[in-house]
C-alpha positions in Angstrom: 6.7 18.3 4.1 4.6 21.3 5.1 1.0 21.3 4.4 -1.6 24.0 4.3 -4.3 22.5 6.7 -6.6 25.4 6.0 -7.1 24.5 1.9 -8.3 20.6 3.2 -10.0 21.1 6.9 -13.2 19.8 5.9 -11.4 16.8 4.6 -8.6 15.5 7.3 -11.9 15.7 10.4 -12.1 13.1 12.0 -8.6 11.1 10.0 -5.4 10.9 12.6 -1.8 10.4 11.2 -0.8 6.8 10.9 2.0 6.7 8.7 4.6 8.9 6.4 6.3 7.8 3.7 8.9 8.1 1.0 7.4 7.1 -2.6 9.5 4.8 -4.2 7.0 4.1 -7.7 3.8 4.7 -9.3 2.0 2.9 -11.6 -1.9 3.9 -12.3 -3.8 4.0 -9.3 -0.8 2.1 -7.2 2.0 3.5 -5.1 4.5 1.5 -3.8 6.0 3.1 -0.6 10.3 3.0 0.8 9.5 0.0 3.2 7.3 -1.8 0.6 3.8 -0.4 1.8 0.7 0.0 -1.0 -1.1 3.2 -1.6 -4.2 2.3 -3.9 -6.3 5.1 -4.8 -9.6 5.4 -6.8 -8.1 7.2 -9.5 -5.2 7.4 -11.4 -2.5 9.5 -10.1 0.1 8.7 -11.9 0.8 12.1 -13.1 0.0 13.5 -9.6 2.9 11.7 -7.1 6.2 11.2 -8.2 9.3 9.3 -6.8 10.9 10.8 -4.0 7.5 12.6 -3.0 6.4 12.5 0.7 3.3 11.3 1.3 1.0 10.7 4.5 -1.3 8.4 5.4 -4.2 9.1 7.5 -6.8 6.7 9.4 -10.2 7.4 10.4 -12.7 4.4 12.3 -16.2 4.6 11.3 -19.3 2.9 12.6 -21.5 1.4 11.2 -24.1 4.6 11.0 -21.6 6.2 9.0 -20.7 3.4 6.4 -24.6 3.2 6.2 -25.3 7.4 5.9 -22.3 7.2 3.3 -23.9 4.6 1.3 -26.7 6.2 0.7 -25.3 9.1 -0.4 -23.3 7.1 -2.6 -25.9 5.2 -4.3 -28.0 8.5 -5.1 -24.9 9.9 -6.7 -24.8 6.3 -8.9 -21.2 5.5 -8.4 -21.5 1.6 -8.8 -17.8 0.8 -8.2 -17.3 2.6 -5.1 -20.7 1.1 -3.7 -18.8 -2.9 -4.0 -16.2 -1.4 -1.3 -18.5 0.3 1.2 -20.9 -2.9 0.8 -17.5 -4.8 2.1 -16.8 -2.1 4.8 -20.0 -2.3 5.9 -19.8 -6.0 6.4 -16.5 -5.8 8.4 -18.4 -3.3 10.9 -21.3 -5.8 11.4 -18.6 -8.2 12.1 -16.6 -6.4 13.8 -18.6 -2.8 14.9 -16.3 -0.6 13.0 -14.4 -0.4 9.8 -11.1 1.3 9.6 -10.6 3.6 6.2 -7.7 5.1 5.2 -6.8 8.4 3.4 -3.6 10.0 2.2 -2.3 13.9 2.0 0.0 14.6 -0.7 0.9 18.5 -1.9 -1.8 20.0 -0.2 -4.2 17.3 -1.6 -6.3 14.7 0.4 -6.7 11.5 -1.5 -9.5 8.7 -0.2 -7.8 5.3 -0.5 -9.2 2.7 -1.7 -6.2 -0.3 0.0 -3.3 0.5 2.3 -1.3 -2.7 3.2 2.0 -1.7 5.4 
């Protein structure tokens, strides 16, 4: 899979790889990688990723600062739903000092996930 870095820098700083996979189905908002992981996105990209695509998931670790700076911005832009998931990100840093989040590149297209279970 070749992937034109330049069109999504601002996007990938700060991810590293973590895994590549083969897509095996997609249903709404779900993909369902070759060795059984679970792509969930925030939106439905059904129509986006097909069977047989390539996709590649990306990590990044952020502190608490971040999930904080992030929610801010989030609740001034009034996006309810996505506000439940960094309330429950930023509980796992308090716990735990960071939170892991996951992305994924597909196409030339950066995607924020919202699960990924390998």
């Amino acid at each position: 899979m070749l992937i034109d870095t330049d069109l999504i820098f601002d996007e990938i700083q700060g991810y590293e790889f973590y895994h590549k996979c083969e897509v095996k189905a997609v249903i709404d908002d779900k993909v369902k990688g070759e060795d059984g992981e679970i792509l969930e996105f925030y939106e439905n990209i059904e129509y986006l990723i097909e069977e047989f695509d390539e996709v590649i998931v990306l990590r990044k670790k952020l502190t608490l600062m971040e999930l904080e700076d992030f929610r801010d911005y989030i609740e001034k832009k009034g996006d309810i739903e996505i506000l439940k998931t960094i309330d429950k990100q930023i509980e796992e840093a308090k716990l735990a000092g960071a939170c892991i989040t996951f992305a994924c590149l597909h196409n030339d297209s950066f995607y924020d996930l919202h699960v990924f279970r390998d």
